[in-house]
C-alpha angles and dihedrals in degrees: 000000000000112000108238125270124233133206106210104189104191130150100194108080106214095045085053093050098050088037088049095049093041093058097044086048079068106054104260120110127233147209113182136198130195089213148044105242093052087046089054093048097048089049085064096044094040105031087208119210094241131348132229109201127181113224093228111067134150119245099001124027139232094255103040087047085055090057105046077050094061095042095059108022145037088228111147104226136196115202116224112218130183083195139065107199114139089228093055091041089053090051095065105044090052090051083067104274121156093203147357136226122194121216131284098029143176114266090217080056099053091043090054098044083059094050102052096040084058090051085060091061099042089049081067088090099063127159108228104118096204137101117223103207104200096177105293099348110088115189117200108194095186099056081023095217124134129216136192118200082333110314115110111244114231107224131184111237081250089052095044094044096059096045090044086052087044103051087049096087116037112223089009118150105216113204122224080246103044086052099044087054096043090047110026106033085233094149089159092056118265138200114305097203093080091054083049091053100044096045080055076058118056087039089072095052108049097023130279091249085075100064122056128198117226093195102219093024116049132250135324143184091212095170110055113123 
């Protein structure tokens, strides 16, 4: 099995370098680019398995990469931030991000955020052999594809992940910690921001009727059948 590629996009040198070198510690393999242009182009070449992209690039920025990414492939990509900032952070998840890391960081962090953003993406090829109709949306788990009145609905893994978890158990109230463990793998309680913005989402995607809020709970898709 190849190990995974990964794009680091990265304009500071030195962060690049010991990034670089920490990741391939770890058995992935790396290009790398300073800007976002090149990135974009060696996302092209390369079609990386996931992409790490700073927010602050020359020429071309971190946002706007992620989005030339998701408009022409079905890369997974984690934003890297030296800020912190709510505003910033909900830039880049709805530019299409599947996760966020905040500078510094640990370089264990980093590692496991890629694996399990990878995991996402391996999960794709699940077993169950049955189709969950929620109005016009039809969900097939086992091709895992999604369709709305008959076209079929482009998700990120992350996307497709959380409505797969949340269409597992019917009337079920899932809870902003229960889905940041079961998709993002945030047992120490993450942040919950980034469950809020992709359930906006994925909203958007597959209609605003599906998801229910349960104010004080968390969210739920009560009438599946």
């Amino acid at each position: 099995m190849t190990d995974p590629l990964i794009l680091l996009v990265e304009d500071d040198a030195v962060i690049r370098e010991a990034t670089q070198l920490n990741l391939e510690r770890n058995g992935f393999r790396v290009i790398t680019a300073s800007g976002g242009l090149t990135g974009m182009d060696l996302a092209v070449d390369a079609k990386p398995d996931i992409a790490v992209l700073d927010v602050m690039l020359p020429d071309l920025n971190g946002i706007s990469l992620c989005r030339r990414i998701r408009e022409e492939l079905s890369v997974p990509v984690i934003m890297l931030s030296a800020r912190d900032d709510p505003v910033d952070i909900v830039l880049g998840l709805e530019a299409g991000a599947d996760d966020y890391v905040t500078k510094p960081f640990d370089s264990g962090v980093l590692v496991a955020r890629i694996r399990s953003v990878l995991r996402r993406v391996e999960s794709h090829s699940g077993t169950e052999k049955d189709i969950v109709t929620l109005g016009d949306l039809e969900i097939d788990r086992e091709l895992v594809t999604v369709t709305r009145s008959g076209a079929e609905v482009a998700l990120t893994p992350t996307e497709m992940k959380l409505l797969l978890i949340m269409v597992s158990v019917p009337r079920k109230v899932w809870s902003r910690s229960e889905l940041l463990s079961d998709v993002w793998d945030y047992d120490w309680g993450g942040d919950t921001r980034i469950v809020d913005v992709h359930i906006q989402r994925l909203r958007t995607k597959i209609g605003s009727e599906q998801i229910r809020t349960v104010r004080g709970f968390g969210y739920t898709m009560d009438n599946h059948r």
